[in-house]
DOMARVEX-728230 format. One line per field, with one value per residue: residue number from 1; residue in one letter; chain; x, y, z negated of N, C-alpha, C, CB in turn. Coordinates in steps of 0.001 Angstrom, whole numbers. Glycine has a CB too. Example, Ala and Ser with C-alpha at 12.3 -4.5 7.8 and 13.67 -1.06 7.14 Angstrom:
BEGIN
nr	c(1|2)
rest	c(A|S)
kette	c(A|A)
nu	c(13190|12850)
nv	c(-5690|-2250)
nw	c(-7800|-7080)
cau	c(12300|13670)
cav	c(-4500|-1060)
caw	c(-7800|-7140)
cu	c(13200|12900)
cv	c(-3300|30)
cw	c(-7800|-7870)
cbu	c(11308|14084)
cbv	c(-4473|-598)
cbw	c(-9046|-5725)
***
This chain:
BEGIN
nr	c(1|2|3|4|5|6|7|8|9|10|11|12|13|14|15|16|17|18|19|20|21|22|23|24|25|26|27|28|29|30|31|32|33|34|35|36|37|38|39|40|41|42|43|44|45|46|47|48|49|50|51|52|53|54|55|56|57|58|59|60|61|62|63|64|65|66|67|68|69|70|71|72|73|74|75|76|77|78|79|80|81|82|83|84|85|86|87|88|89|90|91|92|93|94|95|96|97|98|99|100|101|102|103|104|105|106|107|108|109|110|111|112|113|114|115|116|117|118|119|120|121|122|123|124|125|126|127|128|129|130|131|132|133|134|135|136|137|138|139|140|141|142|143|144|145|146|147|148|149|150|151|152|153|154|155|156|157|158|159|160|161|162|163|164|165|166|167|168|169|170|171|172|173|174|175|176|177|178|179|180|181|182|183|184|185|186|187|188|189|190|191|192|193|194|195|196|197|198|199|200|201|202|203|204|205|206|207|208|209|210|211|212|213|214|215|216|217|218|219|220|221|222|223|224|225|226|227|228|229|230|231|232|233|234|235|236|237|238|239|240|241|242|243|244|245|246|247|248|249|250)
rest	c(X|X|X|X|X|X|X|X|X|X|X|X|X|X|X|X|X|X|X|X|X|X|X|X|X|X|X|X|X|X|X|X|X|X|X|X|X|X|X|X|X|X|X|X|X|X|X|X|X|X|X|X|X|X|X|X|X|X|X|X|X|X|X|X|X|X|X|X|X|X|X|X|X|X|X|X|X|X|X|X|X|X|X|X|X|X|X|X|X|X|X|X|X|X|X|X|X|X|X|X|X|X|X|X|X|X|X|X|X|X|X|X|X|X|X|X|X|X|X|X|X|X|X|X|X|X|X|X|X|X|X|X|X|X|X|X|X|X|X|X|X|X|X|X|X|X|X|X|X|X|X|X|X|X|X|X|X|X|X|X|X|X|X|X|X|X|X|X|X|X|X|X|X|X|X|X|X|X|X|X|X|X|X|X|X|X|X|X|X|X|X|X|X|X|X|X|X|X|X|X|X|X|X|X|X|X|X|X|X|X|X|X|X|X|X|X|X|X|X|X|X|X|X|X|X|X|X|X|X|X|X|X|X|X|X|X|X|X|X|X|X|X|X|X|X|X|X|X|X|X)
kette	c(A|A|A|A|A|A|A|A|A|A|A|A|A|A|A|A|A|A|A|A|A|A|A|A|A|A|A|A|A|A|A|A|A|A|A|A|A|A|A|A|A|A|A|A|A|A|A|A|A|A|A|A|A|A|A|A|A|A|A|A|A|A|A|A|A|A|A|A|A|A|A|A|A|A|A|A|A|A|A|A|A|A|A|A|A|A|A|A|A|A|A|A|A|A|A|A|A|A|A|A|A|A|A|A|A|A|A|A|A|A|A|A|A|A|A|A|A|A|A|A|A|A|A|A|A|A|A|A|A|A|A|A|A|A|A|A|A|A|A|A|A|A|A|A|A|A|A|A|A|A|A|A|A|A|A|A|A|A|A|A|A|A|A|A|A|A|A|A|A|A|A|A|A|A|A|A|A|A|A|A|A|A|A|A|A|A|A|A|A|A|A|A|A|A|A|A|A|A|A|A|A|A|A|A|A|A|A|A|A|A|A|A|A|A|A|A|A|A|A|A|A|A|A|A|A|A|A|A|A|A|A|A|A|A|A|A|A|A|A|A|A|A|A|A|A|A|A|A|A|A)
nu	c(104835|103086|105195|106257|104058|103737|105679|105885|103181|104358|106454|104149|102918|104982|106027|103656|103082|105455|104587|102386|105110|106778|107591|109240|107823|106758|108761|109624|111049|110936|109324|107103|108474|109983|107964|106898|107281|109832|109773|110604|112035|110956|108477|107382|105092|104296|101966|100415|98869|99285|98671|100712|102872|104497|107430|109230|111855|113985|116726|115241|112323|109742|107327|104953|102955|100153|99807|98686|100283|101724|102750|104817|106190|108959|110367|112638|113539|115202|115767|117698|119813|119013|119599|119752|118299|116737|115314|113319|111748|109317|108112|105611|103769|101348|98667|98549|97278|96717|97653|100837|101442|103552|106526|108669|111318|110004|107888|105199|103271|100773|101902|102631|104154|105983|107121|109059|110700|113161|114098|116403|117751|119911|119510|120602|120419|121407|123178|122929|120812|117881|115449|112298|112933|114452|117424|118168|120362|120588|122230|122575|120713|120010|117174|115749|113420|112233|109219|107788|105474|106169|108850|110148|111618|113125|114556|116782|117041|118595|120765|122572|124405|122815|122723|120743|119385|116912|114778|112751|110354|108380|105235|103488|100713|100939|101406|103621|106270|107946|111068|112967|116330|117515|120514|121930|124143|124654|124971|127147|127178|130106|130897|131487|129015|129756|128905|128018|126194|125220|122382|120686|118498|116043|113507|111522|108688|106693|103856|102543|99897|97612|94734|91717|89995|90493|91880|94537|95969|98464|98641|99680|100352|102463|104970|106415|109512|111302|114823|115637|118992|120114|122944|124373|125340|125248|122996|121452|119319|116120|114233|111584|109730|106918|104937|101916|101075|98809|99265|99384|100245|101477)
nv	c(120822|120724|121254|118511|116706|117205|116259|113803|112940|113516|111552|109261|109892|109875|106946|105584|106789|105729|103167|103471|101063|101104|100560|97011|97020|94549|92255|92385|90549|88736|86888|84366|83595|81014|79653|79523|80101|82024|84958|86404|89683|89582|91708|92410|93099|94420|95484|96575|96246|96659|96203|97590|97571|99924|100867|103652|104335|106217|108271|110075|110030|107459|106321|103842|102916|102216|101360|101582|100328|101185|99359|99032|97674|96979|94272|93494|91241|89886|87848|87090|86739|85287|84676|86980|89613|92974|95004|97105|98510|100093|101624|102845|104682|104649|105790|106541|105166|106052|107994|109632|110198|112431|113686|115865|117487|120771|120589|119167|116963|115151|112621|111822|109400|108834|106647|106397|104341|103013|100774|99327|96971|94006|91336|87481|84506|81676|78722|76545|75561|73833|72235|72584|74342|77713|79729|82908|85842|89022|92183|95940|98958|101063|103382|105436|107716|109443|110874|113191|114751|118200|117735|116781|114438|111749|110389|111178|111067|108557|105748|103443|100498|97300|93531|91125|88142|85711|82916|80288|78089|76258|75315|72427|73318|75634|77510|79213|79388|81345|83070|85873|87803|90463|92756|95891|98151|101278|104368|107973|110636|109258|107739|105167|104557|103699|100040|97991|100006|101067|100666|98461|95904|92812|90459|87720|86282|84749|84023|82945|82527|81155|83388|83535|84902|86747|85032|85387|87049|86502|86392|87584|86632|88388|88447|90999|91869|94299|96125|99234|100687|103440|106153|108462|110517|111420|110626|107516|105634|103316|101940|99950|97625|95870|94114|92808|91772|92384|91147|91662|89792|91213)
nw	c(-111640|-109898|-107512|-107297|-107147|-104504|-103385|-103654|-102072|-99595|-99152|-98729|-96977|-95259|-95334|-94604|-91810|-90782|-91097|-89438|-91497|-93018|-96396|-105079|-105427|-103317|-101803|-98170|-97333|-98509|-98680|-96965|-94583|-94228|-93466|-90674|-87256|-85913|-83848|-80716|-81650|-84164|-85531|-89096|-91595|-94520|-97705|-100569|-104064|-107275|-110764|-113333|-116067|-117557|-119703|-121536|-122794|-125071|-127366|-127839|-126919|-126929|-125204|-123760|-120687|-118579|-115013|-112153|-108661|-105899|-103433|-100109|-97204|-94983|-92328|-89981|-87408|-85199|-82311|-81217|-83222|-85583|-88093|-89310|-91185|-91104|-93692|-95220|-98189|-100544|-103448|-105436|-108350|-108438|-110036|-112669|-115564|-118004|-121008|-122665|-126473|-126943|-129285|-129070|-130849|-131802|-130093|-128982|-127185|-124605|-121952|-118770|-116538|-113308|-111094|-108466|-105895|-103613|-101269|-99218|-96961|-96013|-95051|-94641|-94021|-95129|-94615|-96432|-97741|-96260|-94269|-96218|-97809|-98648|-98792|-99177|-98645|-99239|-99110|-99908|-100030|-103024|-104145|-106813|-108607|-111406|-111874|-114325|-116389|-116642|-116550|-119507|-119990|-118439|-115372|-112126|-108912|-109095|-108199|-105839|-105013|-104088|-104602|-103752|-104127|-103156|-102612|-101539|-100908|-98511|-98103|-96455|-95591|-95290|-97203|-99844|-101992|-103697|-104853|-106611|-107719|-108486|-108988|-109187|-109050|-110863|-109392|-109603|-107377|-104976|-106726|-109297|-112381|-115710|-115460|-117263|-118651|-116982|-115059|-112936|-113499|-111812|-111942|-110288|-109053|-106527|-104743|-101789|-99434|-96588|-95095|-96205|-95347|-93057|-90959|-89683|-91387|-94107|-97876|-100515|-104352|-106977|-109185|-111318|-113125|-114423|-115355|-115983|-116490|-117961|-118850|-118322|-120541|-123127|-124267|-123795|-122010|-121484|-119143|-118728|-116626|-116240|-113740|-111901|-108846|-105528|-102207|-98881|-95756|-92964)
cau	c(104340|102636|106238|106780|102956|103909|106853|105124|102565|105035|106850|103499|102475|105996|105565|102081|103201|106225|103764|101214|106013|107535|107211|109243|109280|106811|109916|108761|112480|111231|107881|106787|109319|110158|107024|106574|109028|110518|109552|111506|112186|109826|108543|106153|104835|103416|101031|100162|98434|99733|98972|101972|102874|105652|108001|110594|112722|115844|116620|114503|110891|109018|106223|104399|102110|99260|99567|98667|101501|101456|104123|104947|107639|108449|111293|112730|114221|115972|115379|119204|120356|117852|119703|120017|117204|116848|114461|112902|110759|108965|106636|105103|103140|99865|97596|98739|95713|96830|98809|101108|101607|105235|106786|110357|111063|108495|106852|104051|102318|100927|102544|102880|105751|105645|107977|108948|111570|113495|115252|116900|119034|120327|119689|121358|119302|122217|122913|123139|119795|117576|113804|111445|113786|115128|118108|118291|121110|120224|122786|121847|120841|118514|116498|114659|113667|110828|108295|107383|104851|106735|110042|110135|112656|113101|115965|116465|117630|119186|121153|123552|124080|122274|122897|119235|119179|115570|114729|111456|110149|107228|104348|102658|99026|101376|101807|104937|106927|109387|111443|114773|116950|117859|121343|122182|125006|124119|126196|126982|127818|130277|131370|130508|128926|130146|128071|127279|125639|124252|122233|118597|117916|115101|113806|110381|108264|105297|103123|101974|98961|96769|93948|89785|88607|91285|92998|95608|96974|98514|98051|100941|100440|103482|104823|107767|109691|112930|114790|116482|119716|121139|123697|124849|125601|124882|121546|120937|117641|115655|112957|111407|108458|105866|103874|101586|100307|98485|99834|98633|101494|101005)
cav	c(119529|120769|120599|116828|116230|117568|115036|112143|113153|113616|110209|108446|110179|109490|105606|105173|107044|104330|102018|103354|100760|100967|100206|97008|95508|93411|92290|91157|89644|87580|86046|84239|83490|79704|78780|79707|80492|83314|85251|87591|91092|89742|92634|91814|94603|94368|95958|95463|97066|95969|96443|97388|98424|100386|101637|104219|104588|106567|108446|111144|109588|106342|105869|102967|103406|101164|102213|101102|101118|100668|98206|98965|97140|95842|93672|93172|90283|89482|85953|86240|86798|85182|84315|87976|90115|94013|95277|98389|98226|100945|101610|104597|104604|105420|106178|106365|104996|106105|109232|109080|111417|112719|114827|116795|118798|121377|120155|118080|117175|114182|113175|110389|108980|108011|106100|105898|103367|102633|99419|99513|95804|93315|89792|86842|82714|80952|77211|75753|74932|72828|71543|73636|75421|78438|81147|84231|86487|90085|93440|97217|100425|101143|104735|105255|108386|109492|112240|113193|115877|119098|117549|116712|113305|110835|110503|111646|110074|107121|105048|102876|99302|95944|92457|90571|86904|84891|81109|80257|76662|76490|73655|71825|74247|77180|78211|78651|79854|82371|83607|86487|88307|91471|93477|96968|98982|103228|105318|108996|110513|108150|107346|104555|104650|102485|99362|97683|100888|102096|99556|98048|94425|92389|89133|87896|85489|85377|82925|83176|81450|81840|84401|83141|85873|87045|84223|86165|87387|85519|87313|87252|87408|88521|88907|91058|92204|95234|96875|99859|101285|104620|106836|109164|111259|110909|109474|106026|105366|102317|102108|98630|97212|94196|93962|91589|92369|91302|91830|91097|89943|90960)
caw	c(-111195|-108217|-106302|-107446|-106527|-102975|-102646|-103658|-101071|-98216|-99454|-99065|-95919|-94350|-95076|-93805|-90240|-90020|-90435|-88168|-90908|-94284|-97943|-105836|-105170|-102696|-100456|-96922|-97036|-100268|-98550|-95969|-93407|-93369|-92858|-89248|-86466|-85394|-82505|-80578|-81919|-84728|-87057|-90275|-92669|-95821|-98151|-101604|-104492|-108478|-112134|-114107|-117252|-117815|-121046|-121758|-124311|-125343|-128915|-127702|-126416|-126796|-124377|-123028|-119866|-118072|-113925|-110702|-108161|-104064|-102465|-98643|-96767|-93294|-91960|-88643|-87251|-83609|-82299|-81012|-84320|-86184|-89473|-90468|-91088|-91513|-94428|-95905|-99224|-101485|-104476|-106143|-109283|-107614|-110475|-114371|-116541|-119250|-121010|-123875|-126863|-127380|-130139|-128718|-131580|-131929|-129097|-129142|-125946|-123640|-120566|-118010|-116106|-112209|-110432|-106938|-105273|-102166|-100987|-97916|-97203|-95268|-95313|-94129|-94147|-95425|-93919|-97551|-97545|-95363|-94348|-96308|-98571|-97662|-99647|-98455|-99635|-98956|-99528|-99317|-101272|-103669|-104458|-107950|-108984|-112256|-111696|-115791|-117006|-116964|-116946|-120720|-120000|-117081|-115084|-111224|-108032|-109522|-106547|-105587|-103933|-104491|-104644|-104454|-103233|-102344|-102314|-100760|-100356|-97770|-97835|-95082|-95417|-94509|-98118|-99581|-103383|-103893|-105832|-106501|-108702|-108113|-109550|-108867|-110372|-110745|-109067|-109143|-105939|-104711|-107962|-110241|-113786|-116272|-115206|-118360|-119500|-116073|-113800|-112586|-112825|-111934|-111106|-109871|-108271|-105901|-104056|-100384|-99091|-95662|-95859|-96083|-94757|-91919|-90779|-89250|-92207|-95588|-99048|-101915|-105538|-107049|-110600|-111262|-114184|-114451|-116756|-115551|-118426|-118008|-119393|-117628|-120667|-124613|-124474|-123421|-121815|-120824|-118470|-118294|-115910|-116022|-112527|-111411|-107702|-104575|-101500|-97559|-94981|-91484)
cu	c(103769|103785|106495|105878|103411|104699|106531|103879|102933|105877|105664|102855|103744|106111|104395|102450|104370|105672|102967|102605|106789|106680|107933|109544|108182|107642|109153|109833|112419|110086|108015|107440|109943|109045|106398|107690|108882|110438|110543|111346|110671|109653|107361|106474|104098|102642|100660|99561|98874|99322|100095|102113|104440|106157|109005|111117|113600|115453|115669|113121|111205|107679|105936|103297|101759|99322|99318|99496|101091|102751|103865|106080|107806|110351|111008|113757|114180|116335|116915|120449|119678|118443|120025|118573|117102|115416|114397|111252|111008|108303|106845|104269|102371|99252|98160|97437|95936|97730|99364|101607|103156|105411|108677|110544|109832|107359|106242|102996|101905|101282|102096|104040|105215|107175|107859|110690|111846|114191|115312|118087|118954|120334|120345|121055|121064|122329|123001|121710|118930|115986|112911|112114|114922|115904|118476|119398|121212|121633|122300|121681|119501|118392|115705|114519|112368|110332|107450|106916|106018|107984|110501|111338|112556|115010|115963|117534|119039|119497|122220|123255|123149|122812|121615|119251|117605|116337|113542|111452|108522|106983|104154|101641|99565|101381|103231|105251|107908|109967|112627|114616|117592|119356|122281|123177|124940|125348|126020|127881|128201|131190|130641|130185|129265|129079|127359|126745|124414|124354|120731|119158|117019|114972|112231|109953|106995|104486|102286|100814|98233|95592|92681|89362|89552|92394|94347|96620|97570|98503|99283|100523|101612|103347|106516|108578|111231|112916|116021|117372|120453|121392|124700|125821|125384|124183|121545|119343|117109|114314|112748|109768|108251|104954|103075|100502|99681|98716|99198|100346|100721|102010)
cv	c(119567|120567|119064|116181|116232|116534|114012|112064|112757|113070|109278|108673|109382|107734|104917|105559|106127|103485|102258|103371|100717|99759|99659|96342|94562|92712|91530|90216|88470|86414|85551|84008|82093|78697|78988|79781|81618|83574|86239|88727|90728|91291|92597|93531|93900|95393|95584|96819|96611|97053|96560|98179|98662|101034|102387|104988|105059|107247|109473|110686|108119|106503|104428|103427|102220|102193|100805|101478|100340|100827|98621|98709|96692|95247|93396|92138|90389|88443|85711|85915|86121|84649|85988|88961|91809|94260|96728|98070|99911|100826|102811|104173|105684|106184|105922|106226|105047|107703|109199|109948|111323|113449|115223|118178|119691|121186|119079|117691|115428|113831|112104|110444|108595|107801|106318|105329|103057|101559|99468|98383|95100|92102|88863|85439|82429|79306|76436|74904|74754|72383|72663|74639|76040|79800|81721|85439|87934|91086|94658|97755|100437|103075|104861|106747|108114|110964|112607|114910|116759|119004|117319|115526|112925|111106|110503|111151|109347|106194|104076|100957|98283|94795|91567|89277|86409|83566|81676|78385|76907|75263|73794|72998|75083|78160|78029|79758|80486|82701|84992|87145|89549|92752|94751|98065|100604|103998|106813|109957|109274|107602|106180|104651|103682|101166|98951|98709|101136|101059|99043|96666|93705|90875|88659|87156|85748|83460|83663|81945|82306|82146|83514|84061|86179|86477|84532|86107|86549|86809|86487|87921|87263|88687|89415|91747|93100|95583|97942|100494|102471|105352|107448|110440|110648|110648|108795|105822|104317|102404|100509|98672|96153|94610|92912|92215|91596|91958|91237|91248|90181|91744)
cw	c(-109783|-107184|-106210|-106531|-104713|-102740|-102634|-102494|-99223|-98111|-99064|-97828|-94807|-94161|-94414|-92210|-89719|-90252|-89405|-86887|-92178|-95483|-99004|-106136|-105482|-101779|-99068|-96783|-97936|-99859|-97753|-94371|-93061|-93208|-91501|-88516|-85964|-84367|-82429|-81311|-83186|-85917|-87912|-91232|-94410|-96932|-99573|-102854|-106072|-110065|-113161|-115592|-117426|-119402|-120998|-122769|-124330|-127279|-128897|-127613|-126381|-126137|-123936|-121763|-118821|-116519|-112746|-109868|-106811|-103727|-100961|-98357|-95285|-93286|-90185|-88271|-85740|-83224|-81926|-82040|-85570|-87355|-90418|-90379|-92204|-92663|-95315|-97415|-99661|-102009|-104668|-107023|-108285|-108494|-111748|-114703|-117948|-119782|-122508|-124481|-126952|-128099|-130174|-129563|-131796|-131291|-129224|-127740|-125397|-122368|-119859|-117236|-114768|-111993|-108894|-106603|-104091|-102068|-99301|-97823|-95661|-95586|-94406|-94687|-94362|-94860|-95116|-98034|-96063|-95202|-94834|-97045|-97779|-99194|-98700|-99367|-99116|-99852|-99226|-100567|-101609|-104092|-105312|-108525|-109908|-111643|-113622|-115671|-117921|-117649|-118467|-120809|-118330|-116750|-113367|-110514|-108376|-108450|-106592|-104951|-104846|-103790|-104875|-103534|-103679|-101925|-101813|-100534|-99984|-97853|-96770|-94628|-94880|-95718|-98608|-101059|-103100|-105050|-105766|-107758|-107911|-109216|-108810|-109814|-110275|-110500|-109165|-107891|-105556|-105554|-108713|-111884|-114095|-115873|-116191|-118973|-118545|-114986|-113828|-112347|-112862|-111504|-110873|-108989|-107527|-104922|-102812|-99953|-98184|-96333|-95494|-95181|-93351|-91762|-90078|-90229|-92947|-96485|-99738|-103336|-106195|-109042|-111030|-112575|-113872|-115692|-115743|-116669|-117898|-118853|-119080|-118409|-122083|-124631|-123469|-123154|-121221|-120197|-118064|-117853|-115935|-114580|-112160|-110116|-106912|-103076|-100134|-96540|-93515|-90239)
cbu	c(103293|101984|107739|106610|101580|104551|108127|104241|102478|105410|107247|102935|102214|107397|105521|100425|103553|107525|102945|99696|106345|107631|106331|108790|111117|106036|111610|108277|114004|110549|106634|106269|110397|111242|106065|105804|109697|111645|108131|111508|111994|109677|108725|106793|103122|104146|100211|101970|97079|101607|98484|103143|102106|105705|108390|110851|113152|116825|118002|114922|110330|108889|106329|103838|102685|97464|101043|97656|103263|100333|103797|104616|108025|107712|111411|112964|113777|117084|113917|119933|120556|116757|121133|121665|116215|117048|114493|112301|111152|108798|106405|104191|103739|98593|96330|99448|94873|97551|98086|101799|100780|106161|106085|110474|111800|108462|107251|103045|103330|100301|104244|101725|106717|104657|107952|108351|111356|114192|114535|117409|118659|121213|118478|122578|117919|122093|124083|123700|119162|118399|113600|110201|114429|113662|119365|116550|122511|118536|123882|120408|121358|118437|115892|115165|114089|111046|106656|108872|103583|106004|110582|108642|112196|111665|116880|116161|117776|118226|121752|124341|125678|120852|123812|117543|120492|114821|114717|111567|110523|107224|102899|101637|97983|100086|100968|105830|107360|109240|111826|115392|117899|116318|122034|120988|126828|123376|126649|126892|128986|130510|131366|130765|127883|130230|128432|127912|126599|124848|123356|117332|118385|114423|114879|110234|108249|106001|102067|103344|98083|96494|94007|88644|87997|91539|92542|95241|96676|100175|96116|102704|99457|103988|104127|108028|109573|113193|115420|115914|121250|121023|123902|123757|125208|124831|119967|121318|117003|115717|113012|111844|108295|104302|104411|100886|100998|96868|101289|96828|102643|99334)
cbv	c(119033|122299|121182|116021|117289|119013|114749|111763|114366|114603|110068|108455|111843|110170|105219|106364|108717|103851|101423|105182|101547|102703|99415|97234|95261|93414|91189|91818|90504|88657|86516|84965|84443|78930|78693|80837|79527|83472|85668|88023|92439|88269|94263|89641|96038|93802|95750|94277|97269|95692|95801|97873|97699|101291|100867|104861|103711|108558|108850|111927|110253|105795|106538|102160|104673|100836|103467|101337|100911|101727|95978|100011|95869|97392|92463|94327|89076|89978|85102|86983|88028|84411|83005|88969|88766|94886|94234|99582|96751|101748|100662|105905|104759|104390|105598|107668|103462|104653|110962|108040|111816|113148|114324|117444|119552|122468|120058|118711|118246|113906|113442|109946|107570|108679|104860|107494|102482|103565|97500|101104|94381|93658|89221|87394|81582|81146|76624|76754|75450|71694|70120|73290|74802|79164|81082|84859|85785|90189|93516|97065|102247|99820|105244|104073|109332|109471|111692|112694|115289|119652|118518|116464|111858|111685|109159|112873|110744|106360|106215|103185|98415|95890|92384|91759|85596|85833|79585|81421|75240|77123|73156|70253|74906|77839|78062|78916|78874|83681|82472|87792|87270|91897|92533|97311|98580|104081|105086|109419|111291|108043|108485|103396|104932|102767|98616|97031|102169|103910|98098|98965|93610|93213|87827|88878|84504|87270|82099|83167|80724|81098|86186|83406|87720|88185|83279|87504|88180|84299|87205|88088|87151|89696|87462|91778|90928|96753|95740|100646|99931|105393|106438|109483|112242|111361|110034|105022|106301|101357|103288|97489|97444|93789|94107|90497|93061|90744|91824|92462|88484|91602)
cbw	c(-112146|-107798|-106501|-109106|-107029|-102504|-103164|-105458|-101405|-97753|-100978|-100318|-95924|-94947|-96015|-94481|-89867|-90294|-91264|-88057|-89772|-94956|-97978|-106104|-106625|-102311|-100936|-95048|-97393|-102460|-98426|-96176|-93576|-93920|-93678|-88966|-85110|-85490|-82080|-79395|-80174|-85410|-86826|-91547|-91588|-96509|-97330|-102104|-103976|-108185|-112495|-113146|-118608|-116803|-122035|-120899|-125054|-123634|-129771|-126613|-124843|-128017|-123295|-124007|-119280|-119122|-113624|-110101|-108972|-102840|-102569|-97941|-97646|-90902|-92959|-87947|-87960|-83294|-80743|-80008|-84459|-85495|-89577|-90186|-91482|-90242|-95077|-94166|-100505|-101383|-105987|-105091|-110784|-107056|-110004|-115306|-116361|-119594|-120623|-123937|-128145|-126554|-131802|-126803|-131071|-131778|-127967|-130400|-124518|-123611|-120416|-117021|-117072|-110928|-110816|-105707|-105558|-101452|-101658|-97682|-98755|-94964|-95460|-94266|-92078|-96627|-92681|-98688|-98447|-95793|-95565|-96869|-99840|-96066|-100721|-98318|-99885|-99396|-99179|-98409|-100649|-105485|-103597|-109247|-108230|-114261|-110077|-117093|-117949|-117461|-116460|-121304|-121205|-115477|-115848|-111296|-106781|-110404|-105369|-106981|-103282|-104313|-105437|-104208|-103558|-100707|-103680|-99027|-101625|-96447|-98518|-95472|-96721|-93166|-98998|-97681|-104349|-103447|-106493|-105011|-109428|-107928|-110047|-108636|-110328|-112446|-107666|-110187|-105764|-103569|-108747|-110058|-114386|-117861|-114611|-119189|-119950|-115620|-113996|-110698|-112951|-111437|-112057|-109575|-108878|-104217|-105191|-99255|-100310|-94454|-95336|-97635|-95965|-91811|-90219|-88969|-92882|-95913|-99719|-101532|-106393|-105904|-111670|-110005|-115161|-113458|-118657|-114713|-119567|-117315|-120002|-116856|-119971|-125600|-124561|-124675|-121082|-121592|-117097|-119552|-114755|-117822|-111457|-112724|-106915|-104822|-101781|-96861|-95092|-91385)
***
């Protein structure tokens, strides 16, 4: 565990120094963008901290687990191009609050489960909508791997493309609703798994509103739900997430 610990370390270090620039799935591509205008070479970050509860299941282990997880993301946009927009998202199960017993054959032990996630896309403002409503139809790759007490289950860099479109309707105040859906089919190498067996999909809303205290910023609370299904092999495993976060745009 101490090598995993190290990676999640020097995953969490490497996002914080592209912010001093990175970061489930808060998308900055999902918030906050038709309610202002677009400056040159604009680039927005985000930040966010969430309660989630996670489960995973196959014929082998049943767990449930209560965690805290940290959202970082940024997007970049180019005022000469300004209907497409580059984006980077991540999470990490920060803090398990919880640990859950397991029994693997003779073995008997408690464990926990972390997550960590990459999204790496491409969006593109669509002209189909108009005024305050805004779809956004984003492509690009996704990165999911588990970190599990002394390797006992999980399943390891899990990848392949996405398909995640965003609405958004912005009020007058400078707040504004979101929403997306997110579908990803699991690849190995550059191969694909059967899809209907092996794939992540999610879907998930959030609300943006300016900040009280640092009018600069806006703040998003988000609420997001997955189910990731693989089967890569004779066991079938599901990993599903509930989140509900709060996030700061700036």
């Amino acid at each position: 565990m101490k090598t995993k610990q190290i990676y999640i370390l020097v995953a969490l270090l490497a996002l914080f120094t592209t912010h001093a620039t990175l970061a489930d799935e808060i998308a900055p591509e999902a918030v906050g963008k038709a309610s202002e205008a677009v400056s040159p070479h604009a680039v927005k970050f985000t930040g966010g901290l969430g309660l989630g509860y996670n489960t995973y299941n196959s014929s082998v282990v049943s767990i449930g687990q209560y965690s805290l997880i940290a959202k970082f993301g940024a997007s970049y946009r180019n005022a000469n191009i300004q209907r497409f927009v580059l984006s980077m998202s991540t999470f990490v199960t920060a803090l398990p609050l919880n640990t859950s017993p397991i029994t693997i054959g003779a073995i008997s032990d408690k464990v926990t489960i972390r997550y960590l996630g990459v999204n790496l896309r491409v969006g593109y403002d669509t002209p189909w909508m108009t005024g305050p409503w805004r779809l956004q139809l984003n492509f690009g790759w996704y990165y999911n791997t588990t970190f599990v007490t002394k390797n006992y289950f999980g399943y390891v860099n899990a990848n392949g493309p996405q398909f995640f479109p965003t609405i958004e309707y912005s009020m007058e105040d400078g707040s504004a609703i979101g929403g997306y859906l997110k579908f990803s089919p699991i690849s190995s190498g550059l191969s694909f798994l059967n899809s209907s067996l092996n794939y992540e999909v999610a879907i998930g809303a959030n609300y943006m509103f300016p900040g009280l205290l640092f009018g600069k910023y806006k703040y998003t609370v988000s609420l997001d739900f997955a189910q990731l299904s693989m089967k890569p092999d004779a066991v079938r495993a599901y990993a599903n997430s509930t989140s509900l976060g709060l996030g700061v745009l700036f």
